[in-house]
C-alpha positions as CSV (number, residue, x, y, z in Angstrom):
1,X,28.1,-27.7,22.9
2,X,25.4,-26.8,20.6
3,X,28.2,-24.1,18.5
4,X,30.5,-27.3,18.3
5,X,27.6,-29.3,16.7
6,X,27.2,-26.8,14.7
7,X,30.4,-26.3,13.6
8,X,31.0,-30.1,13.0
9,X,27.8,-29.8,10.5
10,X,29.0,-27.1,8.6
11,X,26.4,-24.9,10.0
12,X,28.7,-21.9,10.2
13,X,29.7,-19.6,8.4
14,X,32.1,-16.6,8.1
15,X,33.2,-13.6,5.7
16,X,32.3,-10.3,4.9
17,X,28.7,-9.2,6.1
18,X,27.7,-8.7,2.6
19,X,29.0,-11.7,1.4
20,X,27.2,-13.6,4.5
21,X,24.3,-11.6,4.0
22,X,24.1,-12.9,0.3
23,X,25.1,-16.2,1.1
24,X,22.5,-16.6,3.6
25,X,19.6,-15.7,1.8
26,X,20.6,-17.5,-1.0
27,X,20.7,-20.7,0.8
28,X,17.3,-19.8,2.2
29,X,16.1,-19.5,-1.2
30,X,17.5,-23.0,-2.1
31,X,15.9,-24.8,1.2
32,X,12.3,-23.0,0.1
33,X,12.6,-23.6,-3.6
34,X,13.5,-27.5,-2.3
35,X,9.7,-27.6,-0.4
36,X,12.1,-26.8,2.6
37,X,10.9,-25.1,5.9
38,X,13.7,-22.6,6.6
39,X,14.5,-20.0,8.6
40,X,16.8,-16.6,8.7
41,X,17.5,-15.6,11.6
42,X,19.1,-12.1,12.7
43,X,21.0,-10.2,15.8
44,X,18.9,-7.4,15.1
45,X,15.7,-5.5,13.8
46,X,17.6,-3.9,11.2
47,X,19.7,-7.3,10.2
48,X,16.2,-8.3,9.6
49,X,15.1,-6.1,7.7
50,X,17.7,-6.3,5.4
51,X,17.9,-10.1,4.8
52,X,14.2,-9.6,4.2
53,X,14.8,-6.9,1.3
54,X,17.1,-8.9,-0.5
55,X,14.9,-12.1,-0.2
56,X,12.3,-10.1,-1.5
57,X,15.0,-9.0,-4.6
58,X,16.0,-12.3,-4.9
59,X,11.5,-13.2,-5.5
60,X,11.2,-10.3,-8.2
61,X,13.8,-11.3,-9.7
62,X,13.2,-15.0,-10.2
63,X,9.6,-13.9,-11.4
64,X,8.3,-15.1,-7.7
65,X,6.5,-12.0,-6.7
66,X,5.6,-8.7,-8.3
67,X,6.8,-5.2,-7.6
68,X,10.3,-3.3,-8.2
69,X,13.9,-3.8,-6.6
70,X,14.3,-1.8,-3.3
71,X,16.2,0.9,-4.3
72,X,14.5,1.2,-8.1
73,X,10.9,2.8,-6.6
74,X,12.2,6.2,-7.9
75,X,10.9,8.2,-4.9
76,X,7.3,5.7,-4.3
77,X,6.5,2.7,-2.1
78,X,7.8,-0.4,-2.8
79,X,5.4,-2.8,-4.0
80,X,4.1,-5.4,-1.6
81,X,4.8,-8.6,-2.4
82,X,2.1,-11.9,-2.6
């Protein structure tokens, strides 16, 4: 019942996992941006912890938090973000 309800609300989505990946963090960004509460939710630990580094890309990118792209530390720590 609850899928259905879902479903009927446009609530979910499909597609490559990249491209749902993207999509859902950007829409997270949106909802928080908005004044939002919002939520991403995962199947996994790892999941997680990759929605969480491309939130975090998404925040140094738009200026939102300090520290460098995962992937661009050049062999040091990622920054933490504030």
């Amino acid at each position: 019942m609850a899928l259905a309800e879902y479903a009927a609300r446009g609530r979910i989505w499909d597609g490559p996992q990249d491209r749902a990946y993207d999509d859902a963090v950007d829409l997270y960004m949106s909802d928080v941006a908005r004044g939002k509460q919002a939520l991403l939710l995962a199947g996994s630990n790892e999941e997680a912890a990759r929605l969480a580094r491309l939130a975090r890309d998404r925040r140094i990118e738009r200026g939102q938090i300090g520290g460098k792209r995962e992937g661009h530390t050049q062999g040091r720590q990622p920054g933490r973000g504030r």
